[in-house]
N, C-alpha and C positions, 0 to 999 in steps of 0.2 A: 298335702304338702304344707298348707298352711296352720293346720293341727301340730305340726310336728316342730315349729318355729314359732308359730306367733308373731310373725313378724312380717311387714308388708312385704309385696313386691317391690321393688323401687327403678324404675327407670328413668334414666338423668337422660336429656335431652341432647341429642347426635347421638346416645347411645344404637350402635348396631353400622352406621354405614357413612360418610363423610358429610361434613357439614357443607364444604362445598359443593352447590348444586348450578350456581351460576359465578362467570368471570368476567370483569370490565366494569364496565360503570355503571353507580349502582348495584355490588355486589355486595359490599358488607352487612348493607339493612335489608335485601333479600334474600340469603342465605341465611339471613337468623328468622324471618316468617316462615321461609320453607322448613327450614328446622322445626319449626316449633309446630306446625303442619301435622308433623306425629304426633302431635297431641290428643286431638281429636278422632283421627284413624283410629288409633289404637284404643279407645278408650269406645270409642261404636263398635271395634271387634272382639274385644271381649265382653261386651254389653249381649251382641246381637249374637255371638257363634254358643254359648251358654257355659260359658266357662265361671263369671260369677253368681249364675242362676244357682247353676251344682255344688260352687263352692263357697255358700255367704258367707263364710268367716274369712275370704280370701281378699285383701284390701290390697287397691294397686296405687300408688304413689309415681307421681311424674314430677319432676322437680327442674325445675327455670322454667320451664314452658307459661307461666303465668296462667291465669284462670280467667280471662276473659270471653275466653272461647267454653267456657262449661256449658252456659246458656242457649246459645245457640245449637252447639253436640245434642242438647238435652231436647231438645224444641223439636229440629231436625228429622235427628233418628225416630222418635218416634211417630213425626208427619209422613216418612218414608216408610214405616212399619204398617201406618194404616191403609197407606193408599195404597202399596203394593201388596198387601195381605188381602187387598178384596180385590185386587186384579186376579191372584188366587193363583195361576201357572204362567212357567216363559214360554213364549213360542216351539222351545225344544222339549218342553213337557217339564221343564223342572218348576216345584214351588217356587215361589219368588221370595217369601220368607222362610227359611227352614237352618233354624231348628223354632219353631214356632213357642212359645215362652208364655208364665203365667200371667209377667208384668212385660210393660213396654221397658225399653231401654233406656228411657231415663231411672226408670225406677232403682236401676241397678246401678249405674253412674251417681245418685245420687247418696245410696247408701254404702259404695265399696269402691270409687273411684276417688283420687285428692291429687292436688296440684298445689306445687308451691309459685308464688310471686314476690316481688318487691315494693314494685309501687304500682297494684292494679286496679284504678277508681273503677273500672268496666264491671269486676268482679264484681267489686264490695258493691254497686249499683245494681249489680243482677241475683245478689240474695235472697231477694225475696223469690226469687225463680230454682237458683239451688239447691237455697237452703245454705248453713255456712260449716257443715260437715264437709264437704269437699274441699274447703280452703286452707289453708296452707300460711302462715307467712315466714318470711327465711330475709335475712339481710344480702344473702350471696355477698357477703366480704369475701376476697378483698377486688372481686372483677368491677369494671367500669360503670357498668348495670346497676350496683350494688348501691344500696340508702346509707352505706358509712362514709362519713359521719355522722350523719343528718339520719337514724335509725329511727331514735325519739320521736323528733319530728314529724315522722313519715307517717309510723305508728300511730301517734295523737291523731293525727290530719284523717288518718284513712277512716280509726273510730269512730270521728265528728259524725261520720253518714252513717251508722247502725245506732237505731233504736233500740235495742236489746242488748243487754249488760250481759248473757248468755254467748249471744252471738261473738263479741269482740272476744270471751273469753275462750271463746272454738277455734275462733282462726289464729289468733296472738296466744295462746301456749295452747291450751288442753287438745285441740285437736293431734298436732303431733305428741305431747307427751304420752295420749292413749294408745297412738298406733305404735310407739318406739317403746312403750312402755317406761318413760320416764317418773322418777321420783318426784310425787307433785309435793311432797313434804319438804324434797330439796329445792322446790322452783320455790313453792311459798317464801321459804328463806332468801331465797337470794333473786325473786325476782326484780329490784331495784339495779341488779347489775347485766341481767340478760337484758334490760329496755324496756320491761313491757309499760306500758305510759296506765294510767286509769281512765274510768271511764271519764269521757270531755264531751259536755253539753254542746249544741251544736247546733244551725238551722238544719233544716231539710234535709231530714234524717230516710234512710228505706226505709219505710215497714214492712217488714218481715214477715211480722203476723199476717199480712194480706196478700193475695195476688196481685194485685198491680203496686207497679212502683210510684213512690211520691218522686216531684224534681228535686235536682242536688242543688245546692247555690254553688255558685262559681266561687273556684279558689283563688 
């Protein structure tokens, strides 16, 4: 399927069943966790059942769910892949991992799995753990969520924490232009009016290059 299109999956968040999950007080801002809840699920089920194993060229896109959750998913799945892969059967006799895979389920998350966000410091902090292939950024104009006006700003701010002039330029354009297949010839031209800010020097940057993360300074 994805030989035939070239073109991601995309699943926008509530896509499939009501956003409403809870009513009364305290429902607005739990009902957008539980939503975004899918995030995670679904990105460990296509990881773990081998549906992006089989199909590397198949890139799944989830959009508003933000990316703070990639980290954790990534960490996770594959804590539970190890420790139940040497537990080895269930009680009823079935494997505990199966379909059993060459890489752990990050590996897969990290190279065919992306999320967009708005203003996600969590993400861009846990880069060095990602990686910034999976990131995404999107203004979502014109919902309440969304960095417009203030797009630039947000952009600038979020760069301040990446050390790598690669990096900012994966998740603020080239990441989506490669999986939509955008004209980088036409972004080059006109990116002064999509927002994208330059690179902006900054304290306490991720390193990227490393496994552990440096601290952010406070905004």
């Amino acid at each position: 399927m994805e030989s035939e299109t070239e073109l991601p999956l995309v699943m926008h968040q509530g896509t499939g069943r009501s956003m409403y999950f809870y009513r009364g007080a305290g429902a607005g801002v739990s009902n957008l966790i539980a939503t975004q809840s899918m995030a995670p699920r679904t990105a460990t089920l296509f990881a773990t059942s081998g549906v992006l194993a089989r199909h590397p060229k198949l890139h799944v896109v989830l959009v508003e769910f933000n990316c703070g959750w990639l980290a954790w998913t990534m960490d996770t799945a594959d804590y539970y892949t190890r420790s139940f892969g040497d537990e080895g059967f269930t009680s009823a006799g079935k494997k505990w991992i199966d379909p059993e895979l060459p890489e752990p389920p990050s590996f897969y998350i990290r190279r065919q799995v992306h999320a967009t966000f708005q203003d996600d410091p969590i993400a861009i902090g846990n880069v060095w753990e990602t990686g910034a292939t999976p990131l995404i950024w999107g203004s979502d104009y014109p919902h309440p969520e969304g960095t417009y006006p203030h797009s630039r700003e947000t952009v600038a701010r979020l760069a301040k924490r990446l050390d790598s002039e690669e990096a900012v330029e994966q998740i603020f354009r080239t990441n989506a232009a490669d999986l939509f297949h955008f004209s980088q010839i036409y972004l080059s031209q006109n990116s002064p009016r999509f927002g994208l800010m330059p690179r902006c020097s900054g304290t306490s940057p991720v390193n990227i290059g490393s496994r552990r993360p440096t601290s952010l300074s406070a905004e």
